[in-house]
N, C-alpha and C positions, 0 to 999 in steps of 0.2 A: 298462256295456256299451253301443255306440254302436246306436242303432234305424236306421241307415240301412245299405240292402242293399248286400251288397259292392260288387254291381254296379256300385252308382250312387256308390260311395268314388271321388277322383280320380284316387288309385294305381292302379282296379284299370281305369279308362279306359286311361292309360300302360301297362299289363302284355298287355291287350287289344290295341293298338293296336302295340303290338312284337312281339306274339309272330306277329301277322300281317303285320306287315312279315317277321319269320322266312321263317315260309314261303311267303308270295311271291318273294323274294330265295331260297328256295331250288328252289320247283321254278321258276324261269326261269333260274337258273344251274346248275342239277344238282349242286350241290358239297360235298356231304357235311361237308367237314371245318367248315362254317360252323355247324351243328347241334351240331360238336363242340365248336366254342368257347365257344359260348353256356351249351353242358351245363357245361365246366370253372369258367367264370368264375360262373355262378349257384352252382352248389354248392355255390362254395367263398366266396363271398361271403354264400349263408346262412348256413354253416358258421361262420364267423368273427365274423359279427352275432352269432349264437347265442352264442359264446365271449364275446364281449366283453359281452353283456346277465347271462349267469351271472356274470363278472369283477366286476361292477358290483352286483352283485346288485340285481335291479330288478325288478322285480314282472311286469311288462308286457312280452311280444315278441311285436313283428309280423314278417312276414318282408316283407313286401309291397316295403319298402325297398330291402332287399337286392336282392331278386330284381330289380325296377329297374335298381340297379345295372350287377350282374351280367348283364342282357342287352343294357344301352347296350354295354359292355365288350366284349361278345362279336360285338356289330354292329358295331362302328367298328374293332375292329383285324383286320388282314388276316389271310385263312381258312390262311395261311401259317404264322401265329405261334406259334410253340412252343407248345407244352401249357405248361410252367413257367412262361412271360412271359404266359399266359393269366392264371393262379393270380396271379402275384406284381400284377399291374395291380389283381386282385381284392382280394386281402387289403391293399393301401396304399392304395383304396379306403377300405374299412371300416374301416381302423384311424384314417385321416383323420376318418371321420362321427366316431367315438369319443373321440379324443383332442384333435383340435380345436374346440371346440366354446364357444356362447357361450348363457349360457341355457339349459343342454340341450341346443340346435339344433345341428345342425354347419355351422362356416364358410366351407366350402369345398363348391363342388358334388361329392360323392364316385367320380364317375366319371371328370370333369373333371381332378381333384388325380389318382387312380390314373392316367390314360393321359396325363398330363405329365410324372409322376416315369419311367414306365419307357420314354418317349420320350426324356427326356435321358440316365436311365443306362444302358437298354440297347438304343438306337437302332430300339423296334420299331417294326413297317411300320403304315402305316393306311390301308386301304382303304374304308369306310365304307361296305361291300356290304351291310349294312343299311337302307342308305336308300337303296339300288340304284345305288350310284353305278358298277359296271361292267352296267349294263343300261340297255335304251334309256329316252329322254329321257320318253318319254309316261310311263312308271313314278312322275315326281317327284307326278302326279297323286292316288296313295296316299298321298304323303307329306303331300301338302297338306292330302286328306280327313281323315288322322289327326290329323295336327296341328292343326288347327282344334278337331274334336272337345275334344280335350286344353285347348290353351289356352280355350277358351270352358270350360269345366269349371273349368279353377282360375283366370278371369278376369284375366290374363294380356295382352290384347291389346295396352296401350298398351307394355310391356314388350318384344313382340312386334317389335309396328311402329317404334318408335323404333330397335330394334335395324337392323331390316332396313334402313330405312330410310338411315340413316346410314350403314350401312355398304356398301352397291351405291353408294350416292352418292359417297362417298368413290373404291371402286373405279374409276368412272366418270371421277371427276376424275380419277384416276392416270389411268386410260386416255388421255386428252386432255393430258397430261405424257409421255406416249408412254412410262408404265411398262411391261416387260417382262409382267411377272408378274402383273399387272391385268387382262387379256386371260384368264387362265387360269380368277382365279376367278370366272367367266361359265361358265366349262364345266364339265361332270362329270368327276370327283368332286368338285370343290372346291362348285361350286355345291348337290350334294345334301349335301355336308357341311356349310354355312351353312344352312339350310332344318331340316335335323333339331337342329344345334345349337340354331336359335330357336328349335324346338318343341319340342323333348322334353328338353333341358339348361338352356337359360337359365331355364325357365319355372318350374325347382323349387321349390315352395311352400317350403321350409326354409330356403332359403339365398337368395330372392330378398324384396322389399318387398310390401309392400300395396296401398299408396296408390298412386294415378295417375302425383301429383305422383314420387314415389322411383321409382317401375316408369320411366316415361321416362329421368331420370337415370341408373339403370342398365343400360337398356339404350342407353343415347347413349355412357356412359364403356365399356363391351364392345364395341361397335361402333368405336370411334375406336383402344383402343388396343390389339384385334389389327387393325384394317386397317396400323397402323402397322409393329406386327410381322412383320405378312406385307411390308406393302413394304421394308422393312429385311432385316430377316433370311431371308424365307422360308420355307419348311419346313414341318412341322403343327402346330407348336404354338402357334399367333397365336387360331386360336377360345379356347381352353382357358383360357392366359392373359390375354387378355380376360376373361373370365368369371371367372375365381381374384381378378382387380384389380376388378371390379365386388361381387363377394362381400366382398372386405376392407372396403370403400369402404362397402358395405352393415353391417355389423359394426361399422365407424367411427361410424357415425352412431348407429347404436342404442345404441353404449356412452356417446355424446355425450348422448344425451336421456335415457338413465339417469340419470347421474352429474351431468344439469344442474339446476344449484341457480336456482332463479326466485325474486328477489326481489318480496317485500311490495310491493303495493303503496303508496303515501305519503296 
């Protein structure tokens, strides 16, 4: 049994720190149906951890993961989106921590993997009104205090900054190539959708590194190849993938220094 109080667990920072972003994002927008997303995509993301932990028979479940999940899920897609694309984001979610997996650990950040797969197959919306991105500009101020928190908790920063960093830069350059599109993600939503990406997705203990040296690395190849994404193609799905190609890339290496054979010395 772990002697450290929930409170001060990193998860339960993350769970703290979203469920108040919740409700900030909701009474400044009034909008009910965002409470109801959150409710669809948590319950059915514990629900299916549950299933798949009995599947597995394993001794040990926490929900703490889940729940995670399930309320990034229900902050990032728009208060719009169908109940059943709420559910189905959640359960390809879950079934990704499960089935993909390296070590036990899962490969892919699992909210990440779920709101990629039903962006491509079922073109749903993303509003990122959890990180207040339809409310005013002084709000991103919450997201900063959160985030902080969080990252300084699961130590995180060089991860952090490398990401950020590269990636406004790069923006920047495009903007001075007199990119279109460049100009946009400076503004909200795009802007509070980079900021809660750093903080509360790239920074996942499971699926990201340790070491300083690898945390910069992965957050340099995220940053580089959704800014690419987005100037190419557009769309929402440049954070996500970023992050899924930093996860891999992360798993590469770890199977790398597993499976490496160090010769004797002479």
């Amino acid at each position: 049994m772990s002697t450290h109080p929930w409170h001060k667990k990193p998860k339960s920072y993350v769970i703290i720190c979203l469920v108040a972003f919740l409700v900030i994002a909701e009474v400044l927008s009034s909008d009910i149906k965002g409470i109801y997303n959150v409710s669809i995509a948590m319950v059915i993301a514990v629900g299916m951890d549950w299933i798949c932990f009995l599947l597995g028979k394993r001794k040990k479940w926490l929900a703490d993961g889940a729940i995670i999940t399930g309320i990034i899920i229900g902050l990032i897609l728009s208060t719009t989106t169908s109940w059943y694309l709420v559910a189905i984001t959640a359960i390809m979610a879950i079934l990704s921590k499960h089935l993909i997996v390296f070590k036990k650990k899962p490969v892919f950040n699992p909210a990440a993997f779920g709101l990629l797969l039903t962006i491509l197959f079922f073109q749903t919306g993303q509003s990122w009104w959890g990180a207040f991105g339809d409310l005013p500009f002084w709000t991103i101020g919450f997201l900063l205090l959160g985030g902080y928190l969080v990252t300084n908790r699961v130590n995180k920063f060089p991860q952090v900054f490398a990401f950020l960093s590269v990636y406004f830069l790069l923006l920047l350059l495009m903007g001075l190539m007199h990119v279109e599109e460049a100009a946009d993600a400076f503004r909200p939503p795009f802007i509070n959708a980079s900021l809660f990406f750093a903080l509360f997705m790239l920074t996942d203990p499971p699926t990201s590194p340790v070491s300083n040296k690898d945390q910069v690395i992965f957050g340099l190849l995220s940053a580089l190849v959704g800014v690419v994404i987005y100037g190419v193609f557009g769309g929402l799905t440049y954070l996500f993938i970023g992050l899924l190609v930093s996860n891999t890339y992360h798993v590469v290496r770890s199977i790398n220094r597993t499976f490496s054979v160090v010769e004797p010395k002479k």
